[in-house]
C-alpha positions, 0 to 999 in steps of 0.5 A, a space after each residue: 141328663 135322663 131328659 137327654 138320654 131318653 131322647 137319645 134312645 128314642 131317635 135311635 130305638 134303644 129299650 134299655 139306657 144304663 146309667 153308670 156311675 163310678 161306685 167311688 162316690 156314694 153321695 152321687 149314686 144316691 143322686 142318681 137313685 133318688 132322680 130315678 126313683 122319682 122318674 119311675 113313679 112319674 111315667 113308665 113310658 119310653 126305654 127302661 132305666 137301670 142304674 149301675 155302679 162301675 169300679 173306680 179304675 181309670 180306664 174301666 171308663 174307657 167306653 169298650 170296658 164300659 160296655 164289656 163290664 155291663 156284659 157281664 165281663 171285667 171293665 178292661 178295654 178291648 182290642 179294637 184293631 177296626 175302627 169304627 167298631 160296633 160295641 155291643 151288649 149280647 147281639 145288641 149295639 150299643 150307644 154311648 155318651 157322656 153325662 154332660 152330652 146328655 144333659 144338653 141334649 136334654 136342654 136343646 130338646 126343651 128350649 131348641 137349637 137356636 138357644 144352645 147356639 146363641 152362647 159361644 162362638 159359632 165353632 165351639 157353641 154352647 157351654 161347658 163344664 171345667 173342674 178347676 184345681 191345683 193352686 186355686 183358693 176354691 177347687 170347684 166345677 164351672 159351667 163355661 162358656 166356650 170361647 171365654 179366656 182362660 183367665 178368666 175361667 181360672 179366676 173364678 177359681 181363685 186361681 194363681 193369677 200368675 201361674 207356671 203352667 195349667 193341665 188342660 183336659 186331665 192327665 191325659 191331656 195337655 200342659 199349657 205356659 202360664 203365660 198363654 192363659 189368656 188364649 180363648 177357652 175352645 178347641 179352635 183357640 187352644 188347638 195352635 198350641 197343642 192342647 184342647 178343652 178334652 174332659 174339662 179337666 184345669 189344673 193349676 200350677 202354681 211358679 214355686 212348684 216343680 213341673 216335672 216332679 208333678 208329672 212324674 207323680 201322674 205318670 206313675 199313678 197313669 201306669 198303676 192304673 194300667 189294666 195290663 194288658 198290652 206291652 205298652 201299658 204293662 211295661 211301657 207306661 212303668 218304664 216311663 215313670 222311672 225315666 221320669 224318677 231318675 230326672 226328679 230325684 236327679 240321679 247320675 243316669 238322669 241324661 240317659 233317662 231323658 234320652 231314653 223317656 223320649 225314644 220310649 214315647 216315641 215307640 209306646 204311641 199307637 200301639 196300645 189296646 186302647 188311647 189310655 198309654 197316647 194320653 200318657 204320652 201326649 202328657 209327657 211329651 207336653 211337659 217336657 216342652 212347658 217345663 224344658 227349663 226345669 228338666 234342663 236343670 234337673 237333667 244337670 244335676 241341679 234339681 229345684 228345691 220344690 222337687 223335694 217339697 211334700 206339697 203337691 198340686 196334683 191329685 194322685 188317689 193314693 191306694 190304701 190296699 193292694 187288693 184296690 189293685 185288682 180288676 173286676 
């Protein structure tokens, strides 16, 4: 990854090349202070490398809140009604990528372009890294080589060899039928479905769990996570969670909930600050479609046992104080 990085910088002449990691994992940020350390005693040459440590907030990843947290403001996402727009540190211009972006550059500089693209097919080449979790015997991190089915991705996993439905991409992604895992692992593939590789995030479901009950959880965890900042984050994400409330538990509102999440979706797309309330819709919308059966049922006043059910297949971080709360 720091092979990559400082490769990056010297195409474009950068001096500087910060390296943020989230501060809710220490173990990582003393990987990544350790790796440094060793760097600098090897060579002083190239850009300067600085390590800093941003809060754990979803959207304070959102590249314009990275780069106004690293100039010394709160890591909210900025307004950007042009696009592109230059982000920018002072008067200076920024450039960002992923860890993972990074560490191929750094890969295809050591052993050449041919090498990368000799893996994959010749759309999506290379490979890629998946966090498989939910119903899997072993959660893990796989390096994948695009273009592999999906089933075979989960497999490694000790997946549910018969799964309801895999998250694809995070929870601003996509659900995806169980029964089409056996679609090739790259964009070209999964896009015809309406889904696409994104972060690299699998979440597996497993027959007996309740899909919108899952959803909900997410929802209302994605609009907490909200930085507040525009109406469709600050009222239109919550709003969301309780249609989506009103259709679990069911209550005798439930058909109106149902009429009323879909028209909110409709009005909340494209009009936020940034993508973080699209992701939430592109979710929702996808849930309602991969688990219509389920909201059907629920909508009719016959809701699944699994809705009441304390097992969940989702990972939603669970505050332990209302100070986690506040933005930095």
């Amino acid at each position: 990854m720091l092979d990559g990085a400082e490769i990056l910088a010297s195409i474009v002449g950068a001096s500087r090349i910060a390296v943020a990691v989230a501060r809710d994992n220490p173990v990582v940020v003393n990987h990544v202070k350790r790796a440094l350390h060793e760097r600098e005693r090897r060579s002083k040459r190239g850009a300067e490398l600085e390590l800093h440590t941003p809060p754990w907030r979803y959207v304070a990843g959102e590249e314009s809140a990275l780069v106004h947290w690293l100039d010394d403001n709160e890591s909210l996402p900025q307004y950007r009604p042009r696009r592109p727009h230059v982000l920018k540190i002072g008067h200076d211009p920024v450039m960002l990528d992923n860890a993972e972006t990074c560490a191929n550059v750094g890969l295809i500089g050591r052993y050449g372009a041919q090498w990368f693209r000799g893996l994959g097919p010749s759309t999506s080449p290379g490979t890629q890294l998946a966090s498989v979790t939910g119903a899997v015997a072993r959660p893990t991190v796989l390096e994948v080589v695009l273009g592999t089915p999906l089933r075979q991705v989960l497999a490694a996993a000790g997946a549910d060899t018969n799964p309801q439905a895999v998250l694809l991409g995070g929870y601003g992604g996509s659900w995806l039928s169980g029964d089409e895992i056996d679609v090739a692992y790259d964009n070209a593939s999964l896009a015809p479905r309406g889904v696409s590789v994104g972060a690299g995030v699998l979440v597996v479901v497993p027959r007996e769990a309740c899909g919108i009950l899952e959803t909900q959880r997410v929802v209302r965890w994605m609009a907490n996570e909200s930085a507040r900042q525009c109406g469709p984050c600050a009222f239109g994400l919550p709003a969301l969670a309780d249609d989506l409330t009103q259709i679990v538990q069911p209550t005798r509102d439930a058909p109106s909930a149902l009429r009323r999440l879909v028209e909110r979706a409709n009005v909340i797309e494209g009009r936020g600050a940034c993508h973080h309330p699209d992701g939430v819709v592109r979710f929702v919308r996808s849930a309602l479609n991969v688990f219509r059966h389920d909201v059907d049922e629920h909508v009719r006043g016959n809701p699944c046992a699994a809705s009441r059910t304390r097992q969940h297949f989702t990972n939603v971080p669970t505050l332990e104080r209302e100070e986690e709360l506040i933005w930095e």
